[in-house]
N, C-alpha and C positions, 0 to 999 in steps of 0.2 A: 752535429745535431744543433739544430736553431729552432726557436720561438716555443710558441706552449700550446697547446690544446684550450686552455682559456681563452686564448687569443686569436686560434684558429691560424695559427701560424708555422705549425710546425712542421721542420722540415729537416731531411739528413740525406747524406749522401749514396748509395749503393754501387758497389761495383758487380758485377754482371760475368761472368767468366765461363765462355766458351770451350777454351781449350783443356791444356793443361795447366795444376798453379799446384807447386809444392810448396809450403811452410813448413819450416823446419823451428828450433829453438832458439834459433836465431831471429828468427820475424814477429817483426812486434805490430799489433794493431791497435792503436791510440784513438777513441771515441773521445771527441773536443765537445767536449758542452758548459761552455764558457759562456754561451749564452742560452742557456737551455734551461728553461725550467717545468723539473718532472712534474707529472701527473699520473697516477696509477692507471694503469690501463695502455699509457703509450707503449707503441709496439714501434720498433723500426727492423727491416731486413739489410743487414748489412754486406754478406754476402751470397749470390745467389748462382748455382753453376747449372750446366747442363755438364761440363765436362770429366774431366776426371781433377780429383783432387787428391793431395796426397800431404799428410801431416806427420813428417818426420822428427818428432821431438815439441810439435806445435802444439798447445794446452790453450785451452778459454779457460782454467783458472776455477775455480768454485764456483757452482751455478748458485742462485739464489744470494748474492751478496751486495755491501751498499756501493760499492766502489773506492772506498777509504783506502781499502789494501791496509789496512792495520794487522792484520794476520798475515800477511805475506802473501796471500791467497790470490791476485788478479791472474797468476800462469804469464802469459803471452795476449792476454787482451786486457787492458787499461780503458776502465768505463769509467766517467763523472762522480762525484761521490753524491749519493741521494741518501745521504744516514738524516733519517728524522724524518723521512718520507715510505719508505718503501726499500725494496730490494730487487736489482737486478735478477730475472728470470734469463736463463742462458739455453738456446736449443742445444739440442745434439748436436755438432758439428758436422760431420760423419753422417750418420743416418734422416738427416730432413732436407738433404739437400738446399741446404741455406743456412745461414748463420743469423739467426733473429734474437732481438732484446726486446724483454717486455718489464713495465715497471709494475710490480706488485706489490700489494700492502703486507705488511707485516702480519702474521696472524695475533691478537689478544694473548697473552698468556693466561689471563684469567679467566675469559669464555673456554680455554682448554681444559683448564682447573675444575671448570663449575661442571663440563660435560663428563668430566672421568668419573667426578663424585657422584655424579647422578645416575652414570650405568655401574657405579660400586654399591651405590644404593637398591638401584633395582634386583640387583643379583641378591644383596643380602635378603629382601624383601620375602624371592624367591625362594630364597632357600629354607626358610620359616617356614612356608607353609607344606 
């Protein structure tokens, strides 16, 4: 992965697979973004098959993460780390026929706070009358 969406640059590589590709837990796929700078919303497809695939022991690792790997959590795919920006969104592997990363924003913890208390409020309101 190179350049930014700022810059209108950005760009990564795909590989495309026809036939057969088995990943097992042995096979690692390393995302370089050495020079990469995220922006939420960038999407890139990193593998995309018509054929058959088959993942014996092969893991992407926790969906939704910054790529730190501070929790042990990458599996078998090694993504950038974007902590202080967003988190890694991770497709099905398996089920979309393609292996896509999308960078997503964190959600608020406090717009989550403010919206419980305010359907806990509504509920009590209700419940008065």
């Amino acid at each position: 992965i190179t350049g930014s969406t700022a810059g209108a640059s950005l760009a990564a590589d795909q590989i495309n697979i026809t036939g057969t590709l088995t990943l097992n837990s042995f096979s690692n796929i390393l995302v370089n973004g050495t020079s990469y700078t995220a922006a939420v919303g960038d999407t890139f497809t990193l593998l995309d098959w018509s054929g058959v695939l088959t993942t014996n022991g092969f893991t992407t690792g926790t969906n939704l993460r910054t790529g730190a790997n501070a929790d042990g959590n990458e599996g078998n795919l090694d993504l950038p780390d974007i902590t202080g920006l967003g988190l890694w969104q991770i497709s099905t592997l398996l089920d979309a026929g393609a292996l896509t990363l999308t960078v997503v924003a964190v959600p608020e913890p406090a717009r989550g706070l403010l919206m419980l208390l305010g359907g806990v409020a509504l509920l009590l309101k209700r419940r008065r009358k």
